[in-house]
Structure formats: structure tokens, C-alpha cells
C-alpha positions as a printed NumPy array, in Angstrom:
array([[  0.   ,   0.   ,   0.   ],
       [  1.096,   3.672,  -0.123],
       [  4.   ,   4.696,   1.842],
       [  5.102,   0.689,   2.462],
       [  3.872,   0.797,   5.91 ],
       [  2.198,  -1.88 ,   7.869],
       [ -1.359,  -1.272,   9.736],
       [  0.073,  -1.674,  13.333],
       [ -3.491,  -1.429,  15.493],
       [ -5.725,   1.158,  17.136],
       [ -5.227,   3.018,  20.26 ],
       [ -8.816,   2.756,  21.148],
       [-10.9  ,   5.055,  23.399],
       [-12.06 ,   3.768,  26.947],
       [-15.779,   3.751,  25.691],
       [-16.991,   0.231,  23.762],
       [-19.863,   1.907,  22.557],
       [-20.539,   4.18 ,  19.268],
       [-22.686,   7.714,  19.513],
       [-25.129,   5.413,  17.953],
       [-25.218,   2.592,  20.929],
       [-23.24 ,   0.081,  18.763],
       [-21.116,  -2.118,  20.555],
       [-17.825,  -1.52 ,  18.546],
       [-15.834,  -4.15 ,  19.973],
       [-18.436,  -6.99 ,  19.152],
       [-18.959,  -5.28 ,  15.533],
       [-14.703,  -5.949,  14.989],
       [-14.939,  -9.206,  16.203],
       [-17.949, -10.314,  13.978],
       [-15.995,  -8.43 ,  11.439],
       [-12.942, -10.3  ,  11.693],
       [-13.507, -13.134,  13.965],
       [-13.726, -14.152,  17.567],
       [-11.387, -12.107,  19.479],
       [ -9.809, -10.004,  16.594],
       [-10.682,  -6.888,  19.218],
       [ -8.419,  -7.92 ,  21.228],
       [ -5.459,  -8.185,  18.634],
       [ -6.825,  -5.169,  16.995],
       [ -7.035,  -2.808,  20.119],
       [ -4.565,  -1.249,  22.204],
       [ -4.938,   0.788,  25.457],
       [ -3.277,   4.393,  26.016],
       [ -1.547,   5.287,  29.005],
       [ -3.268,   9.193,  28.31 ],
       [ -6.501,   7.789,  28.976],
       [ -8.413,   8.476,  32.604],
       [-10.826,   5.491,  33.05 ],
       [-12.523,   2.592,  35.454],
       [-13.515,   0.599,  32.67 ],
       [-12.933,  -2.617,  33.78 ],
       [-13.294,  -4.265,  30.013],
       [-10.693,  -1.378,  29.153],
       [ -8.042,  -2.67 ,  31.16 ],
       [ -8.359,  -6.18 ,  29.825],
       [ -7.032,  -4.795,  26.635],
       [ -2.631,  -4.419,  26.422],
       [ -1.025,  -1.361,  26.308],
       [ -0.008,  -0.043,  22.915],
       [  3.963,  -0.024,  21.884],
       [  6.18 ,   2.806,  22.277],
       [  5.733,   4.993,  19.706],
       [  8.975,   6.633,  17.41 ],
       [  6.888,   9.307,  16.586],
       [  2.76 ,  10.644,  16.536],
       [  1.709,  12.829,  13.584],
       [ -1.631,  15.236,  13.914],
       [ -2.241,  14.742,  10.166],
       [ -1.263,  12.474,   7.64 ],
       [  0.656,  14.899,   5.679],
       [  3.2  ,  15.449,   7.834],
       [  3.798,  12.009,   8.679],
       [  3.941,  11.231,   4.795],
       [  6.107,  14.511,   4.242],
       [  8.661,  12.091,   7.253],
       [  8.052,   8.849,   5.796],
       [ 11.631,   7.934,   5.007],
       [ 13.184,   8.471,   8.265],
       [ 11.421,   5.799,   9.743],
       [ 13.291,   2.635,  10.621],
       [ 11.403,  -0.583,   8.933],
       [ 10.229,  -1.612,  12.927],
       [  8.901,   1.731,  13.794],
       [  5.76 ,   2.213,  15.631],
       [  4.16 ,   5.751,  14.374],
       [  0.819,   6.985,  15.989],
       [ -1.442,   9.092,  13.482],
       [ -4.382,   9.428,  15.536],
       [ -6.71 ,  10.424,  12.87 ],
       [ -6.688,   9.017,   9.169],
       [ -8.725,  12.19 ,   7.572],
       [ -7.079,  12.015,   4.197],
       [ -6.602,   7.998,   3.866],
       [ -8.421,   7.328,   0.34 ],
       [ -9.165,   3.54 ,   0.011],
       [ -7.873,   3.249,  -3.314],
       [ -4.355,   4.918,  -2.21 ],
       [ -4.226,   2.788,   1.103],
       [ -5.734,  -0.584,   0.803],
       [ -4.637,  -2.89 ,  -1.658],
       [ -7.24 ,  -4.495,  -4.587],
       [ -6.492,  -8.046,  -2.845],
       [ -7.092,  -6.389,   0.808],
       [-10.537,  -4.849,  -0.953],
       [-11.737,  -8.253,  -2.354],
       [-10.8  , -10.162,   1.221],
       [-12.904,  -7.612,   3.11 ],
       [-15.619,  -7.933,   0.633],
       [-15.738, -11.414,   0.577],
       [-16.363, -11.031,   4.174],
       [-19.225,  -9.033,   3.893],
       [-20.737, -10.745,   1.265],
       [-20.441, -13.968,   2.977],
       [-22.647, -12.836,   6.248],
       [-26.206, -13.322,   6.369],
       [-28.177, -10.235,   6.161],
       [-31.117, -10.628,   8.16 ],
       [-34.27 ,  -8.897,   7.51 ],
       [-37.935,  -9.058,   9.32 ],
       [-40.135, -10.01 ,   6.419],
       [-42.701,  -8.821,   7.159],
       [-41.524,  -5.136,   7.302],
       [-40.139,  -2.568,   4.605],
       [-36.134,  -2.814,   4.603],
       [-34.206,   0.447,   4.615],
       [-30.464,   0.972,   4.938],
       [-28.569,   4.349,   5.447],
       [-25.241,   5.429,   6.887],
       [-25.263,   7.721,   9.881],
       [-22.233,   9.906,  10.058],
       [-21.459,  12.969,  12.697]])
């Protein structure tokens, strides 16, 4: 993918629920399988919390270096060593095209299209996407 980098994880939030009541964790996990939350997820020492299910999850890696925005990490791409962890905290400006792979896109896909979608029958079906 662009800039030869490896998706490392996510520092997550102490919250496991979305603005929209979601559990996020159990939508990764049905995502990607039983327990992929746990793999996926890391914990931040920044974070001021009680959550019991919160602590359960291990502390992210030191990181070389944390970037507000992805162009300046891109614009300091080639100083990183091939085992550095970077943090970019928000990915406004990924474009899936750029950043994930055809064979990535297909695998994901596949996933998607291989899980039930489960509709009453009796009832009109409507989707959307809710966004902030």
C-alpha cells in the first residue's frame, strides 16, 4: 500500500460503545472473527478510566513518533526505521484506493458478502449510513 507501511493497530478510546449505541468491539470481532478486538485494540496510558473491560485490553507499543495529520507524517516517511511504531491518531485524508490494496478490498468484501443479512419479512427494509 502507499507509503510501504504496515497497519500496526488502534489506540482505542475507553468507551466500547458508538454515539449510535453500537457495541464496537463486538462489531470488529464479527468483522474479523472471535477475538480479533483484542489483537486489533490497544490501550493508552493518556486515557483516565474505570472501565474494567478497558483494562483487559494491552497497552499499545512505544511509539517513534505521533503525527496530527497524515501529511506530515507522509512529508517524514523515510526516516522511519522498517520496525517503527508511528501513531497518526486520525486518518482524515486515507483514500481507500491509495491505502488498501485491490487483494485487501476483495478479502474484506468477501467477508461481507459472505454474512447473512437478516431482515424481518414482514416489514419494509431500509439501509442508510449515519455519520457525525
Amino acid at each position: 500500500a502507499k507509503n510501504k507501511m504496515n497497519f500496526g493497530g488502534i489506540v482505542a478510546v475507553p468507551n466500547t460503545k458508538t454515539e449510535q449505541g453500537s457495541d464496537f468491539r463486538r462489531l470488529v470481532n464479527g468483522m474479523f472473527g472471535k477475538g480479533a478486538s483484542r489483537q486489533l485494540f490497544f490501550r493508552s496510558n493518556r486515557t483516565k478510566t474505570r472501565s474494567l473491560e478497558y483494562f483487559k485490553v494491552q497497552h499499545h507499543p512505544a511509539f517513534a513518533a505521533e503525527y496530527k495529520d497524515l501529511k506530515n507524517m507522509e512529508a517524514e516517511r523515510e526516516s522511519f526505521n522498517t520496525s517503527s511504531n508511528i501513531f497518526l491518531p486520525s486518518a482524515n485524508g486515507i483514500t481507500v484506493s491509495d491505502y488498501f490494496p485491490a487483494a485487501f478490498q476483495s478479502a474484506m468484501r468477501k467477508r461481507l458478502l459472505d454474512m447473512p443479512v437478516k431482515f424481518a419479512g414482514d416489514r419494509v427494509t431500509v439501509g442508510f449510513h449515519v455519520r457525525r
